[in-house]
C-alpha positions as CSV (number, residue, x, y, z in Angstrom):
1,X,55.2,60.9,-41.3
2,X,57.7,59.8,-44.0
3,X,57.5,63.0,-45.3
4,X,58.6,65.0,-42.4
5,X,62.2,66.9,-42.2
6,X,62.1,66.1,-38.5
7,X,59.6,64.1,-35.8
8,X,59.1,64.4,-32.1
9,X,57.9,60.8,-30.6
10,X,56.4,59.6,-27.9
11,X,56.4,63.6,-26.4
12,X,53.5,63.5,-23.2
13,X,51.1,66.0,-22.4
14,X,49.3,65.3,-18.7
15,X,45.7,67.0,-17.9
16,X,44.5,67.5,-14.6
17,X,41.1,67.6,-13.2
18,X,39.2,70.8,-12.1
19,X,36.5,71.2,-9.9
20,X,33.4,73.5,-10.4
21,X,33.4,76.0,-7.6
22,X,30.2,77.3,-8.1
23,X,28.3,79.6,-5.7
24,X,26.1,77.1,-4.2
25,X,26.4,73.3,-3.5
26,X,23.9,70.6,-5.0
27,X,20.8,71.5,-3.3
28,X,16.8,70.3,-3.6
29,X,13.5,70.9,-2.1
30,X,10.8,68.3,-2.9
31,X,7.1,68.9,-2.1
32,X,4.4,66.3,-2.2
33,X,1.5,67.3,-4.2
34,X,-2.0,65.9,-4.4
35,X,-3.2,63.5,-7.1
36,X,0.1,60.9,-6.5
37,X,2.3,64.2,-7.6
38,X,5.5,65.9,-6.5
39,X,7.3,68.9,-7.1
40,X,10.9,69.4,-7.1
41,X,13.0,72.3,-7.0
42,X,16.5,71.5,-7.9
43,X,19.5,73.7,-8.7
44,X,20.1,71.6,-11.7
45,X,20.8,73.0,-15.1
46,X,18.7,69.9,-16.8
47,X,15.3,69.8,-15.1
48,X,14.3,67.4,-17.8
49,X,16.8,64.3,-17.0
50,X,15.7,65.4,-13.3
51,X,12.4,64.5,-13.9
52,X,12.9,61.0,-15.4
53,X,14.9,59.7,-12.9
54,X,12.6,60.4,-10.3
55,X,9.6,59.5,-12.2
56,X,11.3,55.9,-12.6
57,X,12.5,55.6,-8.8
58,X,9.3,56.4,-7.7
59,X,7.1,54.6,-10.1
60,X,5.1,57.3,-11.1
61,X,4.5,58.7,-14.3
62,X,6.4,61.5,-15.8
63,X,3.5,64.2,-15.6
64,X,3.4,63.9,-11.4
65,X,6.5,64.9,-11.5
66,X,7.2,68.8,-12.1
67,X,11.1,69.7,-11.6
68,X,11.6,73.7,-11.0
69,X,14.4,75.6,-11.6
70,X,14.7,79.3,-10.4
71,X,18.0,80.1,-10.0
72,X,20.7,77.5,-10.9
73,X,23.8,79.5,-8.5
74,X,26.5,78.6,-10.8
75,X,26.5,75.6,-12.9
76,X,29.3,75.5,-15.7
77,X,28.3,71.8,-16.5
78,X,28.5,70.7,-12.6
79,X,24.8,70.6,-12.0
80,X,23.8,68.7,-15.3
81,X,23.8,65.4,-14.3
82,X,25.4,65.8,-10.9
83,X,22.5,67.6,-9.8
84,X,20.4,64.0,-10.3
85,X,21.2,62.2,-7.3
86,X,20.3,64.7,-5.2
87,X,16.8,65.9,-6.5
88,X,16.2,62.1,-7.0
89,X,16.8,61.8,-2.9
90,X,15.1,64.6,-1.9
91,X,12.1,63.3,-3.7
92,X,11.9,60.0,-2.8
93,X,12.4,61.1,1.0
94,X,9.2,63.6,0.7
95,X,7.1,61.0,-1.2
96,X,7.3,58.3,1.7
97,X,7.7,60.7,4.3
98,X,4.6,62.7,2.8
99,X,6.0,66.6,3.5
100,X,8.6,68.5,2.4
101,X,12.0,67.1,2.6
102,X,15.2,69.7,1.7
103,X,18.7,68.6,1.0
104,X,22.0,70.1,0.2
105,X,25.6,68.9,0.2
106,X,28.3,70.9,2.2
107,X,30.9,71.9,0.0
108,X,33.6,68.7,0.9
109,X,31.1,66.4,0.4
110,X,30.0,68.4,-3.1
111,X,33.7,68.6,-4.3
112,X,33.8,64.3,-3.6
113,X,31.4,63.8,-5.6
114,X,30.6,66.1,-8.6
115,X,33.9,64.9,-10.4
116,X,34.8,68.1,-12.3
117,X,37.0,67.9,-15.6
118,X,38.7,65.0,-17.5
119,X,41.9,64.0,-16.4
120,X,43.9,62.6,-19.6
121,X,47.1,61.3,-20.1
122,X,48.2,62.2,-23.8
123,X,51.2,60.6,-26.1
124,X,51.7,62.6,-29.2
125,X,54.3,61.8,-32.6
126,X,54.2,64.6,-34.6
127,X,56.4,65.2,-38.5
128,X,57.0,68.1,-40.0
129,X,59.3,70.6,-42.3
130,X,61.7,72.6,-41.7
131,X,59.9,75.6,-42.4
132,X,57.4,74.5,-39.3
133,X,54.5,73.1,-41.8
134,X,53.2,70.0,-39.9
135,X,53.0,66.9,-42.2
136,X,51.4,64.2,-39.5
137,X,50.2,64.1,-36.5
138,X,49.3,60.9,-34.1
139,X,47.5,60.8,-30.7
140,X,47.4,58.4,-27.7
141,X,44.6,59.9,-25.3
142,X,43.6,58.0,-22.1
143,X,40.6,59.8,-20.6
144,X,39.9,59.2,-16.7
145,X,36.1,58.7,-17.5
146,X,36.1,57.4,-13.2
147,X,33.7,55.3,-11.9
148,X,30.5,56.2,-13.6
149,X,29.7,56.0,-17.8
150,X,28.1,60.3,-16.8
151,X,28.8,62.2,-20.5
152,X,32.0,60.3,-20.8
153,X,31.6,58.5,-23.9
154,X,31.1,61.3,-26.0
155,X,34.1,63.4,-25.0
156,X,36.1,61.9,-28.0
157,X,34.3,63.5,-30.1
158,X,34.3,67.2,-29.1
159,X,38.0,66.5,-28.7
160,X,38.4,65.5,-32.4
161,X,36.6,68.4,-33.3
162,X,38.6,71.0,-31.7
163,X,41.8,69.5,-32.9
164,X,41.1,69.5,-36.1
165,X,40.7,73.3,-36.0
166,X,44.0,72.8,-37.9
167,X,45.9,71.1,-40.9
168,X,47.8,68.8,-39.4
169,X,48.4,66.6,-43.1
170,X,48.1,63.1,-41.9
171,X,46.1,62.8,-38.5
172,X,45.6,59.9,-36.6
173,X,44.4,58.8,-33.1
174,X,43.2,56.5,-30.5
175,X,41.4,57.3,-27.5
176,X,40.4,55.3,-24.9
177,X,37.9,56.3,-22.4
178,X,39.0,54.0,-18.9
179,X,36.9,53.2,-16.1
180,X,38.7,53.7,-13.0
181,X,38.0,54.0,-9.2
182,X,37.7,57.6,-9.0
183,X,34.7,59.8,-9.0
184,X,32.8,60.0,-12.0
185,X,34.1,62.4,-14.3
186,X,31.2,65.0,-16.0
187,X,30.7,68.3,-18.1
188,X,32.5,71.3,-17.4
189,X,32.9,73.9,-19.7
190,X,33.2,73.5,-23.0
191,X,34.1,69.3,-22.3
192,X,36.5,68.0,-24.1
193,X,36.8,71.2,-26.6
194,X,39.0,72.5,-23.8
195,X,41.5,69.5,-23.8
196,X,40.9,69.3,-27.4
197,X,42.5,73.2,-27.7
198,X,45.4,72.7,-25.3
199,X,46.2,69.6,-26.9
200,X,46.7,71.3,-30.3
201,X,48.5,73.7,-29.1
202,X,51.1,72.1,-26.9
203,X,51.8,70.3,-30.2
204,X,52.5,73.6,-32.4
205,X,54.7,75.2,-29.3
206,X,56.8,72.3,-28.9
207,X,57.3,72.1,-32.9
208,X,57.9,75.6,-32.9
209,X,61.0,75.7,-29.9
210,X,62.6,72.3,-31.4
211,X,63.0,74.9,-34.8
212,X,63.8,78.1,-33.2
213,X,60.5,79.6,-34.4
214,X,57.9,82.2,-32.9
215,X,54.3,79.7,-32.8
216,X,52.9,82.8,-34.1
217,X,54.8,82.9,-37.3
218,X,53.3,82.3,-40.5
């Protein structure tokens, strides 16, 4: 930062959250099976972490459980560990009821609980010269992880490495991930790449306008 011809502090950026919208809601049939088994089929777009859970909330091993997935109905991240709770329901329903139990969420009930994207709340100090070279660069990120640890934790990372896409000289950062009382935040698109990218960019754009130059400039 000593370095720089001129420096922008304490400069916020504010993310929102975004919801899904896919096609069709959370949705799962479960079907008991002979032998202690059941079969699920779940909209989800991780069958695997499906079949876990409801191997341990049933107490039954992982090979009587079979998770299907024919069509997901739009996805983009919402139905990869959102998609859980439901299957997991569904199937512990048609285990103790012994038939076939189906269960989808209606879409105010889906958009309550699925999350979406990341909200964050961003503090930036950025140097740089006067011919628009950027010499430093330091980050304040709060991420609204909400209620639930979901992918959370390893947002930070895919954030990191989408802003250092570019030289920014001397980069620093601290991110915090908070718990707070909203609904658990997940995957969506690209997570945390997509923040990552905006971030960056807001950066160069406001450099750019404080010297009068087109971002696109070399």
């Amino acid at each position: 930062m000593a370095e720089a011809d001129h420096k922008i502090l304490s400069a916020e950026i504010k993310l929102g959250s975004q919801y899904y919208f896919y096609m069709e809601t959370q949705t799962a049939l479960a079907v008991p099976d002979e032998d202690n088994c059941i079969v699920v089929y779940s909209s989800i777009q991780a069958p695997e972490y499906a079949e876990s859970t409801i191997s341990r909330c049933l107490g039954i091993p992982e090979h009587n459980v079979c998770v299907i997935t024919r069509r997901v109905g739009g996805g983009f991240g919402g139905k990869a560990m959102k998609a859980i709770p439901v299957a997991t329901a569904c199937a512990l329903a048609a285990y103790n009821l012994r038939r076939p139990v189906r269960m989808y969420m209606n879409r105010k009930t889906d958009m309550k609980t699925t999350g979406g994207r990341h909200p964050m709340e961003v503090t930036y100090n950025v140097g740089f010269k006067e011919d628009g070279k950027i010499t430093a660069l330091h980050l304040d990120i709060l991420i609204n992880a909400g209620i639930g640890t979901d992918i959370s934790p390893i947002i930070p990372l895919f954030m990191v490495g989408a802003i250092k896409k570019y030289d920014w000289g001397a980069f620093s950062f601290d991110i915090k991930v908070c718990r707070t009382n909203h609904s658990s935040k997940s995957a969506m698109r690209g997570p945390g790449e997509v923040q990552g990218t905006f971030i960056s960019e807001a950066v160069i754009e406001h450099v750019a306008s404080v010297l009068s130059m087109d971002v696109d400039s070399d």
